[in-house]
RODO-2510 file (C-alpha; in nm, 4 decimals, decimal comma):
residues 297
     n   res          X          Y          Z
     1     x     0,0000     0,0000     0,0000
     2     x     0,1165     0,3242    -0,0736
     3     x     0,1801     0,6054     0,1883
     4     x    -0,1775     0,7800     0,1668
     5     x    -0,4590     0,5906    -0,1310
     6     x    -0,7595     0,7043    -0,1750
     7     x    -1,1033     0,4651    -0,2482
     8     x    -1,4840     0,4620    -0,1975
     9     x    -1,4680     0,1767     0,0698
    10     x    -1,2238    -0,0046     0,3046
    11     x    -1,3150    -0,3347     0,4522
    12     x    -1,1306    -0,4024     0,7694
    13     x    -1,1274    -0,7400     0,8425
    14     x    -1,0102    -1,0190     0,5871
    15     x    -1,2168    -1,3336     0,6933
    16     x    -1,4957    -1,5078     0,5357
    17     x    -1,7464    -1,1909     0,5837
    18     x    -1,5049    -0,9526     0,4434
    19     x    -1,3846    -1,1138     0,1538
    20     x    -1,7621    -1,1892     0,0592
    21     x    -1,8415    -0,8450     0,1584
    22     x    -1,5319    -0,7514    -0,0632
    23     x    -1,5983    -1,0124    -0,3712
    24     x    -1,9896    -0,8696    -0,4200
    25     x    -1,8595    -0,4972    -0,4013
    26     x    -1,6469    -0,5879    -0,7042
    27     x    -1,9528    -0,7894    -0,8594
    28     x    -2,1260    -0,4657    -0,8156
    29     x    -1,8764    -0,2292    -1,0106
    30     x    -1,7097    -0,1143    -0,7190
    31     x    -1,3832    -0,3318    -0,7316
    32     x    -1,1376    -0,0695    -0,8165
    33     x    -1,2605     0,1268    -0,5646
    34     x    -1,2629    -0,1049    -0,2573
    35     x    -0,9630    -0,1739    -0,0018
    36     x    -0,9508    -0,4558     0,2263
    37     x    -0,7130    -0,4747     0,5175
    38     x    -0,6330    -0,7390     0,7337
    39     x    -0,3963    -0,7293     1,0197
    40     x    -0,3054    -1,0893     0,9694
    41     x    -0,3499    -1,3613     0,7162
    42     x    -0,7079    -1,4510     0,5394
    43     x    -0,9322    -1,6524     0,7146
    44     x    -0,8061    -1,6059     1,0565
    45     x    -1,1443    -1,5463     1,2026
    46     x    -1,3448    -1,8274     0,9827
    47     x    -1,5386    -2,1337     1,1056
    48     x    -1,7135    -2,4160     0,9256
    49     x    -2,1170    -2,4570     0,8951
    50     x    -2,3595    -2,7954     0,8841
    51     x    -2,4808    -3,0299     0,6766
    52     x    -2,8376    -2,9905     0,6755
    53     x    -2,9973    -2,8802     1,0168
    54     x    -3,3158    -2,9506     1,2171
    55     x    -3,4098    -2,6507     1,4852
    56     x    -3,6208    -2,7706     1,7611
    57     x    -3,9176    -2,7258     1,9038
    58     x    -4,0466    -2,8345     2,2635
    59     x    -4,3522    -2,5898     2,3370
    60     x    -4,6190    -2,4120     2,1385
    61     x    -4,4601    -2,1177     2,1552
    62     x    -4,0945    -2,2490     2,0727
    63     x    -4,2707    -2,3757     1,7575
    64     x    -4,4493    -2,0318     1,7295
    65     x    -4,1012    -1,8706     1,6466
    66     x    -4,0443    -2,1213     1,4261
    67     x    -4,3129    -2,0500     1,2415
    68     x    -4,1756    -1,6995     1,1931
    69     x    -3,8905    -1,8180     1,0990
    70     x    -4,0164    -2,0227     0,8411
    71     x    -4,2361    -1,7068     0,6956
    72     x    -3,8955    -1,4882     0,6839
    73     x    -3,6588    -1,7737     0,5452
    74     x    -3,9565    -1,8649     0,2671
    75     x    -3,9723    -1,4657     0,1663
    76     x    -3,6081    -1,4694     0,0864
    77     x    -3,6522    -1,7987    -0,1019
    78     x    -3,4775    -2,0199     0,1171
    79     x    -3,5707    -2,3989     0,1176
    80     x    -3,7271    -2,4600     0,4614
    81     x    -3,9976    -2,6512     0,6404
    82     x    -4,1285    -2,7290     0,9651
    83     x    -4,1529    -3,1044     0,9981
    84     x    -4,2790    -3,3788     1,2484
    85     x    -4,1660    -3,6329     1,4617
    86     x    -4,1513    -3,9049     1,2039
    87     x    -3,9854    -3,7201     0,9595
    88     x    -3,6369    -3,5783     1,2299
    89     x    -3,6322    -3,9738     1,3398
    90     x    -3,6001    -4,0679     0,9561
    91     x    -3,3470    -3,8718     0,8750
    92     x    -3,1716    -3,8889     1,1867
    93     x    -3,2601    -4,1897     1,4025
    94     x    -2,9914    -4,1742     1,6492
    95     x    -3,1454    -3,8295     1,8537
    96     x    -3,3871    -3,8748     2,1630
    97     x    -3,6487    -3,6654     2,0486
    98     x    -3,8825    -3,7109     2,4082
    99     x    -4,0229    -3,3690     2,4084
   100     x    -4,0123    -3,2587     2,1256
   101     x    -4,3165    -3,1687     1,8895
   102     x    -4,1536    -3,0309     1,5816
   103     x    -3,8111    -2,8918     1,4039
   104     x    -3,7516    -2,6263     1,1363
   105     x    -3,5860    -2,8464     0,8686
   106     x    -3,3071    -2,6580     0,5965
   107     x    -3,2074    -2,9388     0,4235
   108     x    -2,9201    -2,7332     0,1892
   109     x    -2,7146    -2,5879     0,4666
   110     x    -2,4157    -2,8021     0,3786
   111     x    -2,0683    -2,8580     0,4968
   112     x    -1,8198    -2,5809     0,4126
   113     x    -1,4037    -2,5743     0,4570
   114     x    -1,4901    -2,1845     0,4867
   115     x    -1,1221    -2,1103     0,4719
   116     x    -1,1332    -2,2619     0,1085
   117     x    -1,4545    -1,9921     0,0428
   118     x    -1,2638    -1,7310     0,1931
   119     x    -0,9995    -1,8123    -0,0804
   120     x    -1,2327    -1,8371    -0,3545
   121     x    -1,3940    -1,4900    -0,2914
   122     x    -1,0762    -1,3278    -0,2555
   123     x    -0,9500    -1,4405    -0,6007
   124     x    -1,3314    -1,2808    -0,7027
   125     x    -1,2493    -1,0042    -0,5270
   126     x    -0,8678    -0,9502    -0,7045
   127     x    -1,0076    -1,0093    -1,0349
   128     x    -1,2696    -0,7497    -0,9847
   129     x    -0,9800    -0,4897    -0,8954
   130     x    -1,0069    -0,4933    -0,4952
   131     x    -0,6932    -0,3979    -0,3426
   132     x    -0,6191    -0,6856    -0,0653
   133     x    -0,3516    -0,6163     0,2013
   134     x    -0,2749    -0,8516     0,4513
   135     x    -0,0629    -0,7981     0,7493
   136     x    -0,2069    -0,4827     0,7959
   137     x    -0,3469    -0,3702     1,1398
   138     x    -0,5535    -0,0838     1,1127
   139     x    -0,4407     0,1731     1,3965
   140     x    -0,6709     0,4381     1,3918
   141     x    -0,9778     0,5513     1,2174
   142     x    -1,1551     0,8943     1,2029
   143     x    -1,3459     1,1556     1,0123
   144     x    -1,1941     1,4852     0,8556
   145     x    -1,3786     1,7719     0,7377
   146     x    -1,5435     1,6793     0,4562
   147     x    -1,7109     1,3530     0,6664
   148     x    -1,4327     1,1211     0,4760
   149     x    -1,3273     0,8099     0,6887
   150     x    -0,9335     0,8197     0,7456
   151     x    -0,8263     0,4630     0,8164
   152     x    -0,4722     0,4693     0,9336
   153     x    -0,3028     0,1061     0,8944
   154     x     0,0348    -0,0156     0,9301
   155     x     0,0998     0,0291     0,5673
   156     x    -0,0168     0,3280     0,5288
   157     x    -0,3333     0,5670     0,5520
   158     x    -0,6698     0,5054     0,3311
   159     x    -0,9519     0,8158     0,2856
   160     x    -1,2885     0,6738     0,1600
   161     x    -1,6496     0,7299     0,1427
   162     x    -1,7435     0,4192     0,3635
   163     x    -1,5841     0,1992     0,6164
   164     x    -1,7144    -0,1596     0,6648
   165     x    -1,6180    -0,3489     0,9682
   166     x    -1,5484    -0,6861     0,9364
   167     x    -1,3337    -0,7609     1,2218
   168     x    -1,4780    -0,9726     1,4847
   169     x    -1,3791    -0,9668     1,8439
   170     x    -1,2296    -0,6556     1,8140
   171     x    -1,5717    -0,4367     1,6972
   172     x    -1,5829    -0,2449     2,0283
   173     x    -1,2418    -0,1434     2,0528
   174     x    -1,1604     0,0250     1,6959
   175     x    -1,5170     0,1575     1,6456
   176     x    -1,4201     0,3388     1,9966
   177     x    -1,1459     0,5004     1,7406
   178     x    -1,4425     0,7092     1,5799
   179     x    -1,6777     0,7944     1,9175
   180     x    -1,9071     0,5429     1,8552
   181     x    -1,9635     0,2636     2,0649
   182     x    -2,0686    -0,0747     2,0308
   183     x    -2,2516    -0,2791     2,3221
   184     x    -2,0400    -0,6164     2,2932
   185     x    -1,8440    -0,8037     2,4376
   186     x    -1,7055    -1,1522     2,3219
   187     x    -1,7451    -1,4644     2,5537
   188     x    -1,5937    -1,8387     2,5458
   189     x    -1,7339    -2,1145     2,3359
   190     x    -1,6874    -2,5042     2,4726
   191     x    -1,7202    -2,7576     2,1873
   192     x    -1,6236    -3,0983     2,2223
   193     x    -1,5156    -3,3436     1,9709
   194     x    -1,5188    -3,7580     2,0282
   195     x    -1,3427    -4,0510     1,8772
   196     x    -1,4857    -4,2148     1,5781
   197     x    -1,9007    -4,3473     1,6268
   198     x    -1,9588    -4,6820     1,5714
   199     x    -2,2977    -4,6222     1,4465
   200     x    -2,1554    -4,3722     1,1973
   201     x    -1,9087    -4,5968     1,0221
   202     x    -2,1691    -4,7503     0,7556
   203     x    -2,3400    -4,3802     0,6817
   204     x    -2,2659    -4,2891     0,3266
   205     x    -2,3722    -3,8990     0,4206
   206     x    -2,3390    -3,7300     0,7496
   207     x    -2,6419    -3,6915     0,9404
   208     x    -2,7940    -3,3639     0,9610
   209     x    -2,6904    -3,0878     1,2329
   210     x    -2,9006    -3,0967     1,5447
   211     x    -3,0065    -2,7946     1,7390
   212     x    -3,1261    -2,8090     1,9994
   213     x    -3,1415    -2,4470     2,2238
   214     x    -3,3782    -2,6115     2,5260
   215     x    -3,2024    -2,8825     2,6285
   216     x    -2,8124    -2,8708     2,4844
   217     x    -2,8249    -2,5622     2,4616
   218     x    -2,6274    -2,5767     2,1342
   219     x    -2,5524    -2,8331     1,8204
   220     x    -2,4468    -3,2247     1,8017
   221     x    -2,3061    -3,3263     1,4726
   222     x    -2,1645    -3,5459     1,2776
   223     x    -1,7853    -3,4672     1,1297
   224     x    -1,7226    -3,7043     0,9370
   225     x    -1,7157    -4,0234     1,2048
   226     x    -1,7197    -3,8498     1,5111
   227     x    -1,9542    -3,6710     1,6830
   228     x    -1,9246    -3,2882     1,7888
   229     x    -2,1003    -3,0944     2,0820
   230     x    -2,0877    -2,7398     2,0816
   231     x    -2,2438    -2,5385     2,3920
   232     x    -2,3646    -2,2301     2,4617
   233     x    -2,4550    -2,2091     2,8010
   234     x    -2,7701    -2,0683     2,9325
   235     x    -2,6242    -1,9813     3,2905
   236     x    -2,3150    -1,8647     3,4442
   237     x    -2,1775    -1,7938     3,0692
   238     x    -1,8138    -1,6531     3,0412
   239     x    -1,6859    -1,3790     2,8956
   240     x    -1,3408    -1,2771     2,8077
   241     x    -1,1276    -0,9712     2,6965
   242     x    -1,3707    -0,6898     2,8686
   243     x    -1,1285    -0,4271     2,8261
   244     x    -1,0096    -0,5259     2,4572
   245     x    -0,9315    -0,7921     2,2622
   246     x    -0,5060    -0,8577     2,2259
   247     x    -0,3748    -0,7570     1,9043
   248     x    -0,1641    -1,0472     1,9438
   249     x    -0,4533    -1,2556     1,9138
   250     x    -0,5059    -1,5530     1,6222
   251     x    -0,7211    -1,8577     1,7164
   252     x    -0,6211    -1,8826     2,0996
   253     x    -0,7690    -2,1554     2,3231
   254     x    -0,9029    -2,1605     2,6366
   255     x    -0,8494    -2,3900     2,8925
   256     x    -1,1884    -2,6032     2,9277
   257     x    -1,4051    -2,5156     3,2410
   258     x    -1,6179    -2,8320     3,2750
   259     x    -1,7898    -2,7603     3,5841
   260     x    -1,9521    -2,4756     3,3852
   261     x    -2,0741    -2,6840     3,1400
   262     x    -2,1605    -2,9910     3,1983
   263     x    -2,5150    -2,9530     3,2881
   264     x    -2,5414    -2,9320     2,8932
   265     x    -2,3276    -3,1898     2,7644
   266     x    -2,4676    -3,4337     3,0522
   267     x    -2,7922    -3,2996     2,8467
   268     x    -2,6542    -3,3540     2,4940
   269     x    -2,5475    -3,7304     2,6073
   270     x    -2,9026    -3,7690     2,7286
   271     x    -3,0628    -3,6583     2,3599
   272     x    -2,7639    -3,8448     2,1714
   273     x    -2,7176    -4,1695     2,3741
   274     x    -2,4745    -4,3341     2,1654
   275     x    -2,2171    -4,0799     2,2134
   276     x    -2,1221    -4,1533     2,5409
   277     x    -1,9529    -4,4634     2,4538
   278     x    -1,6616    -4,3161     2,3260
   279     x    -1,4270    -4,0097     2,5590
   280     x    -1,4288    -3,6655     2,4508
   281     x    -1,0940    -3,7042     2,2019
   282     x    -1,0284    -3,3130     2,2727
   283     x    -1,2509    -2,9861     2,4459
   284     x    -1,1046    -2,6921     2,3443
   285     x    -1,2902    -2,3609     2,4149
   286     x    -1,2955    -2,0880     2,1541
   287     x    -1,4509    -1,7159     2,1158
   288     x    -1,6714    -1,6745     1,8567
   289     x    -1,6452    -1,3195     1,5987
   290     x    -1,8579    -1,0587     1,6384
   291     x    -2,0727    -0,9969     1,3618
   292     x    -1,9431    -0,7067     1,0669
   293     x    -2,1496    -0,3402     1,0942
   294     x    -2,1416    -0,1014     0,9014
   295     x    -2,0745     0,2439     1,0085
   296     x    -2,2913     0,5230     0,8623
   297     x    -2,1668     0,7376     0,6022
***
C-alpha cells in the first residue's frame, strides 16, 4: 500500500465476511474502488457450517417462532420446512427426540471448509480490482472535514467514502477510534469433539446438524465419524477480553471449564445416547467473531 490511497470503501477485516463483503462490491462495479485490510493472514477469524440442520421445538410457543422463521426464510426464497416427529427420526434416528413436537428443517445448509470460500472470494475479489492487504493492522480511524473516513493502517493511511467493519472480536475497541460505541463483548465457546461413532461408520452422508437451544443448549453433529457438541450455556456464561481484545490474538484456546458446562453436555449425552460410549478425544474452548457493521456514512 502506498503512503496515503484514496477509495470509496475499506473493509477491515479479511475473513470469510469480508472477503464476501469484498468479492460482491467488485460484482457490483465497485472493485477498483474497494480496499480490504487485514492485520493478519485470510481466514483467521473463519469457522465451518452444517450439513443440513433440524431446529427444535419443545412448546407451542418455541414452535411459534419457528413458524416466523419459516415465513422470513420462505420470503427470501430459502428452502425450509417445519416437519414432524416421524420425519427428524427418519433422517436422523440416532437423537432422543422425548419432548419434542416439531423442528424447522433446511435441508441445503451443507458442509463448508470456509477457509477454502474465503480463498475463492478473494481471487473474485482480485479479479474485480479490490486492493487486498494482509498484514495490515488498522491503527486508527476517524473523520476529517469533509465527513471522509481516514483509516490509518500499518501500511499506510486510506480516505474513503465508507468503512465496513469486518473484524470480529475486536468491533468495540476500533469503532471506539471514531466515538461510537458498540454494546459487545465476546465470551468463550466449549465444543467438544469424540473418537470415531460406531454407528456412523456404515453412513454414506453425514447426518444432519441438530439444534437443539432447550435442552443442549447448542448443536451435536456429525464430522465425518465423530460426533461434535458445541455449547452455549444458558447460565453462568463466560466472557473474556472486557477491556479489549489482544492484538496479538489468532485462534487462541481456552483452557476447558467443565464444571460450567456440563449440565449441557450431561444434556446432549441424554438426547444423543450413543455418544457416550466413546471419551471426549479433545474440548477446546474458543470465542466466537462478532458480527461485521457497518458504520454510517
Amino acid at each position: 500500500m502506498s503512503k496515503k490511497r484514496t477509495a470509496k470503501v475499506i473493509i477491515v477485516g479479511g475473513d470469510v465476511l469480508g472477503c464476501g463483503q469484498a468479492n460482491q462490491l467488485g460484482h457490483e462495479g465497485w472493485g477498483e474502488e474497494t480496499v480490504l485490510s487485514e492485520k493478519a493472514e485470510l481466514t483467521s477469524g473463519s469457522a465451518s457450517h452444517g450439513y443440513g440442520s433440524f431446529r427444535l421445538a419443545y412448546t407451542e410457543d418455541e414452535m411459534d417462532w419457528l413458524r416466523h422463521t419459516l415465513s422470513v426464510g420462505r420470503a427470501l426464497g430459502f428452502n425450509i420446512e417445519l416437519v414432524g416427529l416421524e420425519f427428524i427420526a427418519e433422517k436422523h434416528p440416532y437423537y432422543n427426540l422425548e419432548g419434542v413436537i416439531g423442528a424447522l428443517y433446511t435441508p441445503d445448509d451443507g458442509l463448508v471448509a470456509s477457509s477454502n470460500v474465503t480463498m475463492a472470494m478473494a481471487t473474485g475479489a482480485r479479479q474485480k480490482g479490490v486492493k487486498l492487504f494482509r498484514q495490515c493492522r488498522a491503527t486508527n480511524i476517524t473523520q476529517n472535514d469533509a465527513g471522509e473516513w481516514v483509516v490509518e493502517t500499518e501500511q499506510g493511511t486510506v480516505i474513503c467514502e465508507h468503512f465496513v467493519y469486518a473484524g470480529g472480536t475486536y468491533a468495540r475497541q476500533m469503532v471506539e477510534w471514531t466515538d461510537l460505541q458498540l454494546q459487545m463483548t465476546s465470551m468463550t465457546h466449549h465444543y467438544f469433539v469424540t473418537e470415531d461413532v460406531p454407528e456412523f461408520k456404515d453412513l454414506d452422508t453425514e447426518l444432519a446438524v441438530i439444534r437443539d437451544d432447550k435442552l443442549a443448549s447448542g448443536h451435536i453433529r456429525m464430522v465425518q465419524k465423530k460426533g461434535r457438541i458445541g455449547i452455549y450455556e444458558k447460565e453462568n456464561s463466560n466472557s473474556v477480553w472486557h477491556n479489549e481484545c489482544p492484538w496479538e490474538y489468532e485462534n487462541w484456546l481456552f483452557e476447558a471449564d467443565y464444571d460450567r458446562v456440563m449440565p449441557w453436555l450431561e444434556n446432549s449425552f441424554e438426547r444423543m445416547p450413543i455418544l457416550p460410549t466413546v471419551q471426549p478425544r479433545r474440548s477446546p474452548t474458543v470465542t466466537p467473531s462478532a458480527r461485521s457493521s457497518h458504520l454510517p456514512s
